[in-house]
N, C-alpha and C positions, 0 to 999 in steps of 0.2 A: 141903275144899270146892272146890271146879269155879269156875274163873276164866274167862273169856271175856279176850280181848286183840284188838283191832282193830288191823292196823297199814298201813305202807303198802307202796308196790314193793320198798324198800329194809331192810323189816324193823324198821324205830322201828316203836314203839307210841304211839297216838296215846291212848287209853284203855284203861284194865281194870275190867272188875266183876265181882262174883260171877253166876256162873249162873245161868241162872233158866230159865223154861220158853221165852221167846221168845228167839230168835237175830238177830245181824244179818244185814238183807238186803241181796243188794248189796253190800254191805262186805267188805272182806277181813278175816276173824277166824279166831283160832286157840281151841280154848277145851282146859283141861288144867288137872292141880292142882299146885299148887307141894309141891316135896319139903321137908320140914321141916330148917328150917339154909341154905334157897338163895331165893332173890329173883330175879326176871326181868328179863333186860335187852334182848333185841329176838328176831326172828322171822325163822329160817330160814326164808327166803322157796323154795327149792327144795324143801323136806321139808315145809314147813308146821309146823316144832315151834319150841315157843318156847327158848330158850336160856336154861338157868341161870345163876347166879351163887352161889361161896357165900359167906354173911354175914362180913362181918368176926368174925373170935374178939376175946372183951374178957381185958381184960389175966390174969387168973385164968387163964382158959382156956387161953394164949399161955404163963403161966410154970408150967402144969400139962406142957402137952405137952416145955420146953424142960427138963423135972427125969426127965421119963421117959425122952428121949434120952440125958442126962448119966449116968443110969444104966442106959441099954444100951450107952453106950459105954466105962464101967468096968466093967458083964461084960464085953464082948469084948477088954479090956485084962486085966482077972487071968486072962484063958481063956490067952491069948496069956502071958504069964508064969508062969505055973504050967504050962501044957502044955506050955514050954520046956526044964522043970526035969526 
C-alpha cells in the first residue's frame, strides 16, 4: 500500500498516511511503499526518497540465523581439516 510521508527541510517526518487520491499541497511530501521487514525513519531531502530501516529480528529469528552461521562455520572447519589430510 502507497504511504504518503510529509516532512521538513531536514528530513523528520512530521506525518504518514496511506495514499489516497488527494496529495498535499504546498507541503513537502514524499509518497512510496514500505518494503516488507523495514519501517521508515526520515527523508532524503536531496533525492526526495524516504530512508528505510530494518525491523528488529525477535529472538527466534536472531537464534535461527546464529545456528546457521555455527554451521557454516564447522563446514569450513572439516573443509579445512579434511582437505589438509
Amino acid at each position: 500500500m502507497k504511504t504518503i510521508a510529509i516532512y521538513d527541510n531536514t528530513g523528520k517526518i512530521f506525518s504518514m498516511f496511506n495514499a489516497g487520491k488527494e496529495v498535499p499541497v504546498g507541503l513537502q511530501f514524499v509518497e512510496f511503499e514500505v518494503p516488507q521487514g523495514y519501517y521508515v525513519v526520515s527523508v532524503d531531502v536531496a533525492n526526495k526518497q524516504p530512508i528505510f530501516k530494518e525491523l528488529p529480528k525477535n529472538a527466534e529469528q536472531i537464534m535461527e540465523m546464529d545456528v546457521l552461521e555455527l554451521r557454516m562455520a564447522v563446514l569450513e572447519l572439516t573443509d579445512l581439516v579434511l582437505g589438509g589430510m
